[in-house]
C-alpha positions in Angstrom: -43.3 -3.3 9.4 -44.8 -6.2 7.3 -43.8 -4.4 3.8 -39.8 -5.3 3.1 -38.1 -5.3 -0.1 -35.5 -7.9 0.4 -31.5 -7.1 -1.5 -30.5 -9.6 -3.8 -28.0 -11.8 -2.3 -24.8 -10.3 -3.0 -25.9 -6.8 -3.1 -26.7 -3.9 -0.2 -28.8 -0.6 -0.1 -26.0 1.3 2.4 -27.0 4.3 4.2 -27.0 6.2 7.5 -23.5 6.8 9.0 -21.5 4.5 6.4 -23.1 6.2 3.3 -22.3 9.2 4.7 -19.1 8.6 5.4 -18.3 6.9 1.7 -20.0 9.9 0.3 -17.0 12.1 2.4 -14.2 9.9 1.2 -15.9 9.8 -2.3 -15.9 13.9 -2.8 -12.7 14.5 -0.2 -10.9 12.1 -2.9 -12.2 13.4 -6.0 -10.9 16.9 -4.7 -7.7 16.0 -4.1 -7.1 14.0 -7.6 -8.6 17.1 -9.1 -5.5 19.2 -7.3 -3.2 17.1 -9.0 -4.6 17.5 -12.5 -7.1 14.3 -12.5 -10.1 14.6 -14.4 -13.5 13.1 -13.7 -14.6 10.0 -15.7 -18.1 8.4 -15.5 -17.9 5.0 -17.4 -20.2 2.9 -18.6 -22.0 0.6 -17.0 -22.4 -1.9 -19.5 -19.0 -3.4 -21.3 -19.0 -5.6 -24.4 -17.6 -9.0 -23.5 -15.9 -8.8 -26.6 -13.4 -5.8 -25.1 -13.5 -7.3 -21.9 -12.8 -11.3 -21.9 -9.1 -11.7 -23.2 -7.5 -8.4 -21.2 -8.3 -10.1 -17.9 -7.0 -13.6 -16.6 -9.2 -16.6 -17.2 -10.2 -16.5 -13.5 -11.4 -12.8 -13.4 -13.0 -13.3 -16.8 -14.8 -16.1 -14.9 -16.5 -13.9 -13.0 -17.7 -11.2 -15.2 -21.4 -11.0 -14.8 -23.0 -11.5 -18.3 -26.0 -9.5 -19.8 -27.8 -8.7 -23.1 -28.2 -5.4 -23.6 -31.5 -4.0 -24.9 -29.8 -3.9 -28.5 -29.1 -7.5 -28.7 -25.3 -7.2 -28.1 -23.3 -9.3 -25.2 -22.1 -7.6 -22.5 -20.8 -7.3 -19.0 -21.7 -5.3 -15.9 -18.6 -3.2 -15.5 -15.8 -5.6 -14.4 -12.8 -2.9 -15.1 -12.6 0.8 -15.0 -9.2 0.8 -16.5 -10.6 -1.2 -19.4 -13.2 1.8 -19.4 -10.8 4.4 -19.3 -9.0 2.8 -22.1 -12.0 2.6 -24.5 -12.8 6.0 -23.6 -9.0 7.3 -24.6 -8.9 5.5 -27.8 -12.1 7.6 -28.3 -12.0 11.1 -27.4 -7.9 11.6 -27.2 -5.5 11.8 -29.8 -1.6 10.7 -28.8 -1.1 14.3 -29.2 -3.1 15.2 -25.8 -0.8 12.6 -23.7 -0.3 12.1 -20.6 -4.1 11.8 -19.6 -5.0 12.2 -16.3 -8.5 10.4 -15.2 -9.7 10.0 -12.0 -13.2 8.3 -11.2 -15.8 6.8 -8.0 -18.0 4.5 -9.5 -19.1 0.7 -9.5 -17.1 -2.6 -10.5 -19.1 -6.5 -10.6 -18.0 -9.8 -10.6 -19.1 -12.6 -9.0 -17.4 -12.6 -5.6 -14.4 -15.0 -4.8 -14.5 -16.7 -1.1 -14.2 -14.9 1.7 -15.9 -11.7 -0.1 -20.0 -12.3 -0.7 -20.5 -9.4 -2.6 -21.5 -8.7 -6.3 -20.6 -5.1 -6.4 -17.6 -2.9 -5.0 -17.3 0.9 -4.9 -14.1 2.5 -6.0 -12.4 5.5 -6.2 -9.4 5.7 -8.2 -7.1 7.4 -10.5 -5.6 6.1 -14.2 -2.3 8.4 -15.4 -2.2 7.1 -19.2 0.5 7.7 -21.5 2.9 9.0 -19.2 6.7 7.9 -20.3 8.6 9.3 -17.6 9.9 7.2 -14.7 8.2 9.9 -11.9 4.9 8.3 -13.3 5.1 5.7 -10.9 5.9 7.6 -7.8 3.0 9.9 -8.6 0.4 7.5 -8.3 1.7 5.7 -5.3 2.0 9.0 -3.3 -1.1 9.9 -4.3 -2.2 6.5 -3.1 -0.8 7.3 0.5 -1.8 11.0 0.5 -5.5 9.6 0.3 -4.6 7.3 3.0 -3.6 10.6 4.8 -6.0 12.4 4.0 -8.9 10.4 5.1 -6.9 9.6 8.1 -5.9 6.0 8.0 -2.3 6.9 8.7 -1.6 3.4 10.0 -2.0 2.0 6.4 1.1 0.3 4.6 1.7 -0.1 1.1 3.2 -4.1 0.0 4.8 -3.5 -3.1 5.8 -6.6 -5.7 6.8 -6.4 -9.0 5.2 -8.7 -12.1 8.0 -8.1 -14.4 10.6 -10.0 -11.9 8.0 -12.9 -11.3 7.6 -13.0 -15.3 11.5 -13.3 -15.2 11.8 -16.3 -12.9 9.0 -18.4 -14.8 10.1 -17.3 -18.2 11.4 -20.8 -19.0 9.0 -22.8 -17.0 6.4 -24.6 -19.3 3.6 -22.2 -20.1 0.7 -24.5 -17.8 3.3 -24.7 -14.7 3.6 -20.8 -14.5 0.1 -20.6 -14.5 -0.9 -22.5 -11.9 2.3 -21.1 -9.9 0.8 -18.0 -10.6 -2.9 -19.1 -9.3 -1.2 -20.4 -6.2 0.4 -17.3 -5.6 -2.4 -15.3 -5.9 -4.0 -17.2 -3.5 -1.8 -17.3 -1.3 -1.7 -20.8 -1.3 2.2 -21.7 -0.3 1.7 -25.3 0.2 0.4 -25.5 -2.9 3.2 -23.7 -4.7 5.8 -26.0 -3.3 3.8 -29.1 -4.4 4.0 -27.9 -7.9 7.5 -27.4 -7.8 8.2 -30.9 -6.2 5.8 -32.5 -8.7 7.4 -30.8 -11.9 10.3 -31.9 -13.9 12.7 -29.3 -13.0 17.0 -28.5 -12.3 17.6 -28.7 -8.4 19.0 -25.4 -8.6 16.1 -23.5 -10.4 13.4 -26.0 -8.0 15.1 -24.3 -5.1 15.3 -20.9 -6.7 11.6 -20.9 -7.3 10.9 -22.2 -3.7 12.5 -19.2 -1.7 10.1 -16.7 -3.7 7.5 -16.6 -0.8 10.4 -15.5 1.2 11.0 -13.0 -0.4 9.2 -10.0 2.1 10.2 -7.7 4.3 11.9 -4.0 3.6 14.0 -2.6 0.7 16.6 -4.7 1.4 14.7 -7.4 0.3 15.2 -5.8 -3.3 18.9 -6.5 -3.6 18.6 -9.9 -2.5 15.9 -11.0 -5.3 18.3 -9.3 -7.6 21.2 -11.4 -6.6 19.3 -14.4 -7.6 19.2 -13.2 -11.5 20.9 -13.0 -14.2 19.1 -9.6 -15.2 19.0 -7.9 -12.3 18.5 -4.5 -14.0 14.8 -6.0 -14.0 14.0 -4.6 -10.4 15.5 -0.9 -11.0 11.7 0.5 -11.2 11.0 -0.8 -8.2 14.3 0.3 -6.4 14.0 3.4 -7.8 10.1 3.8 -6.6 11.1 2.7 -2.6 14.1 5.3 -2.6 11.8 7.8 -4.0 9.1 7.2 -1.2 11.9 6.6 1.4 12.8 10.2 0.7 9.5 11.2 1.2 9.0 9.8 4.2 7.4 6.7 3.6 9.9 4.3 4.6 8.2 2.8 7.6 5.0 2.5 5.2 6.1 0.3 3.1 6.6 -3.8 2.4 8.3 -5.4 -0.1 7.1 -9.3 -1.2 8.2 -10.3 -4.3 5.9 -13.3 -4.5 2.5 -10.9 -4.4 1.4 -11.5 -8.1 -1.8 -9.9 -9.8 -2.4 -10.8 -13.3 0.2 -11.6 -15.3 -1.3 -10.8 -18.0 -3.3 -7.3 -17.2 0.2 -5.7 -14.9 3.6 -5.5 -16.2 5.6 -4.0 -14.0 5.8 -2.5 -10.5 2.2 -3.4 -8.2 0.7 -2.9 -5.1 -2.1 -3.2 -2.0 -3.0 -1.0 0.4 -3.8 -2.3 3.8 -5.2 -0.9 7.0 -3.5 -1.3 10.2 -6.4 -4.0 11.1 -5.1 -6.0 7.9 -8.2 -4.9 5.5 -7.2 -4.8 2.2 -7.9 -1.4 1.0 -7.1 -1.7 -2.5 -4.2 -1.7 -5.0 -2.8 -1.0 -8.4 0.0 -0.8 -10.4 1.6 -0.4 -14.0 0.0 -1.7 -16.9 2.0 -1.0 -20.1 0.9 -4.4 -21.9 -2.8 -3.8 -21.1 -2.8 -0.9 -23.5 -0.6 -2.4 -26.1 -2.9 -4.8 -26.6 -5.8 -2.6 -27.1 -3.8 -1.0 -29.6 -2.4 1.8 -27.5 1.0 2.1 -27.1 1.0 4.2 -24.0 3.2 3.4 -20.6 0.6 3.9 -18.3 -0.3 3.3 -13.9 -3.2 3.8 -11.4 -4.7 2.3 -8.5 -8.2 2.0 -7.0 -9.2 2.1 -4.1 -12.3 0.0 -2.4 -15.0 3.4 -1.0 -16.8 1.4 1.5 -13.8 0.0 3.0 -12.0 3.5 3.3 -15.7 4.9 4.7 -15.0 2.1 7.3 -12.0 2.9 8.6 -12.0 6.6 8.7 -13.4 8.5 11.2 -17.4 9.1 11.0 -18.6 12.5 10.3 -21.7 14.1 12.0 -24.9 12.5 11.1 -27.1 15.2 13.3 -27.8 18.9 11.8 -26.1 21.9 14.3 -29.5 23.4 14.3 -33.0 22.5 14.3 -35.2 25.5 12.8 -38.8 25.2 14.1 -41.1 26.9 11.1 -44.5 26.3 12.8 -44.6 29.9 13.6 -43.8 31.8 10.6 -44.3 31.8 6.7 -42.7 29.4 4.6 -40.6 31.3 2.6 -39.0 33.2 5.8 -37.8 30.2 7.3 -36.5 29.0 3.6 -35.0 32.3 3.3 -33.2 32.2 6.3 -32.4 28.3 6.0 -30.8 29.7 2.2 -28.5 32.2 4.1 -26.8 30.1 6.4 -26.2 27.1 3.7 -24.0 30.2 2.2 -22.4 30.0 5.2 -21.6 26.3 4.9 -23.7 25.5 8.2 -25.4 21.9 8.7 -29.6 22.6 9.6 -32.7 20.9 9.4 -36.0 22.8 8.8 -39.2 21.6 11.2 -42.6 22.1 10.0 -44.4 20.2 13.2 -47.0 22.7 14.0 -46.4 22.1 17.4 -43.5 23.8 19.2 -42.5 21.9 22.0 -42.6 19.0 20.0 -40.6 20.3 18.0 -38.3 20.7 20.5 -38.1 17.5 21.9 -38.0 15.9 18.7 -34.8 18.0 17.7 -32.9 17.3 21.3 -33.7 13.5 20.7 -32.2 13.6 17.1 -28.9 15.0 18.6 -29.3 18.9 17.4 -27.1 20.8 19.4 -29.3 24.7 18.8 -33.1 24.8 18.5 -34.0 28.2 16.6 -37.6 29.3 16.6 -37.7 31.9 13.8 -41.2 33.5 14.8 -40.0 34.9 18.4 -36.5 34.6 17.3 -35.5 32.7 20.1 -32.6 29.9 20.2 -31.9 26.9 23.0 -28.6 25.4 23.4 -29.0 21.9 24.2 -25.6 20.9 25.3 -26.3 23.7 28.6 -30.0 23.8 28.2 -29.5 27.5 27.6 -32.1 30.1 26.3 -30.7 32.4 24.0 -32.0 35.0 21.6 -31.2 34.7 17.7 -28.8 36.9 17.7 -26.8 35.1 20.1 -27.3 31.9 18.8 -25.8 33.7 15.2 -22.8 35.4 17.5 -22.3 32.3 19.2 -22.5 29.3 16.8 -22.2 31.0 13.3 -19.1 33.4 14.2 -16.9 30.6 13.1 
């Protein structure tokens, strides 16, 4: 073809298979947040920067995609649905109508950080806001694995860390050094972390403290050792707590602990966590966020996760792209064949009309597109394709719709 609309770099039209398959995840999702009391949100898509800029860390504000809206007011592209979620809170609920239970599939930008190339991310994801109890944390992490379940990534674990104890060990460390600590560590950059340490002006004791944190990983037992190493160890009970809880449940071999995974300090203040597929993609993640909404003004104990659509499409398995039956129209009136077509969607079965005035092309086109029944409505007649078996209607109705 010599016409082609070219994507901008950093963006992709997705369809075929894969948008099919994100469009499953997307509604199979949705259905089961709705089951445990999650209601749909639909954010905006533009954010003021104003609302946006000093809730984040100075590297994700970094990448926020400015605009100017139409009304002359600075904005974002939509960098954070929980930063959504809260201005939507303050908004239409009143303290009164806590805990609020949002769940939404929508779009996130930012300018992509090395490996990733992309501008824009699909997610689908859940906020529980204003939720006091300490079972508000389990809730959203076993909802995080029964959507692993459900969509069949069963091989997926769950690395859990916890902000709070990392705020603990650099709590006396000068305010500079546990920020770059905390870049390296979100980078994953090890070397780098113990060349800070070696370069700053610190105790032997607490320099070697501070060094075993990447060792920190492995299972639940890992838990009681970090705690040994502090003077508070009461800090790590939420996160105790949370792996005995899924342990119970069954999730025991699901789950890693490192205690050096760090997200923003500033956003997360407790208990956090990826999602991973067996292959090592990153699936998504979440956690609590308590100080988020304090500073908004909202004094509200609040978790959720989100979860990356087009990643989850990818690993689950594909559903059929090809319609169970081709229904050739050519011989009959319009509105039979739409009336028919209207009676088995009731019956929740996968078709595609034909209008090609020519019946054995028909055919052939319907066998090449992977249709397992061919239907001609006019002489009521059906081929299997599977068997290359004629059949009447009827049988074709007995036979593939009985289910």
């Amino acid at each position: 073809m010599s016409f082609m609309i070219r994507d901008p770099r950093g963006c992709s039209n997705i369809g075929g298979a894969l948008a099919a398959n994100m469009e499953k995840c997307r509604s199979s999702l949705m259905h089961l947040f709705s089951l445990y009391g999650y209601h749909p949100f639909s954010p905006a898509e533009f954010q003021l920067i104003e609302d946006v800029w000093d809730k984040i860390s100075p590297s994700r504000a970094r990448r926020l995609i400015p605009v100017m809206s139409p009304l002359g007011e600075a904005c974002v592209l939509r960098g954070d649905l929980t930063l959504s979620a809260m201005a939507y809170l303050a908004v239409h609920h009143t303290q009164s109508e806590w805990p609020l239970r949002l769940s939404y599939a929508d779009r996130v930008f930012s300018v992509p950080a090395p490996p990733k190339g992309n501008l824009e991310e699909s997610q689908v994801g859940v906020e529980l806001i204003g939720c006091k109890e300490e079972g508000a944390d389990t809730e959203a992490a076993v909802l995080l694995l029964r959507a692993l379940d459900l969509l069949g990534i069963e091989n997926a674990v769950v690395v859990f860390g916890d902000v709070s104890f990392l705020s603990c060990l650099f709590a006396d460390l000068p305010a500079e050094l546990s920020a770059r600590l905390a870049d390296a560590l979100i980078e994953r950059c090890y070397t780098g972390y113990s060349a800070l340490l070696d370069g700053a002006s610190l105790p032997e004791e607490r320099r070697a403290l501070l060094k075993r944190l990447p060792m920190l990983k492995g299972g639940a037992s890992v838990i009681d050792e970090a705690a040994s190493l502090l003077d508070t160890p009461d800090v790590l009970k939420p996160l105790r707590r949370l792996c005995a809880e899924l342990s119970s449940l069954g999730y025991e071999g699901r789950m890693l602990i490192d205690l050096s995974f760090v997200r923003d300090l500033g956003y997360y203040s407790g208990v956090i966590y990826n999602a991973y597929s067996g292959d090592g993609t990153l699936l998504g993640g979440g956690g609590r966020y308590d100080g988020l909404l304090s500073d908004g003004g909202i004094g509200a104990k609040s978790v959720g996760f989100g979860l990356n659509l087009k990643e989850l499409a990818s690993q689950c398995a594909a559903p059929r792209q090809v319609p169970l039956v081709t229904l050739w129209c050519g011989g009959c009136r319009a509105s039979e064949a739409l009336r028919y077509a209207d009676a088995l969607s009731r019956k929740n079965v996968q078709f595609e009309l034909s209008w090609c005035g020519d019946k054995e092309e028909s055919r052939e086109s319907a066998r090449r597109r992977g249709s397992l029944w061919w239907a001609d409505l006019a002489s009521k007649s059906a081929f299997m394709f599977a068997c290359g078996r004629a059949a009447t209607l009827k049988e074709f109705e007995e036979e593939a719709l009985s289910c």
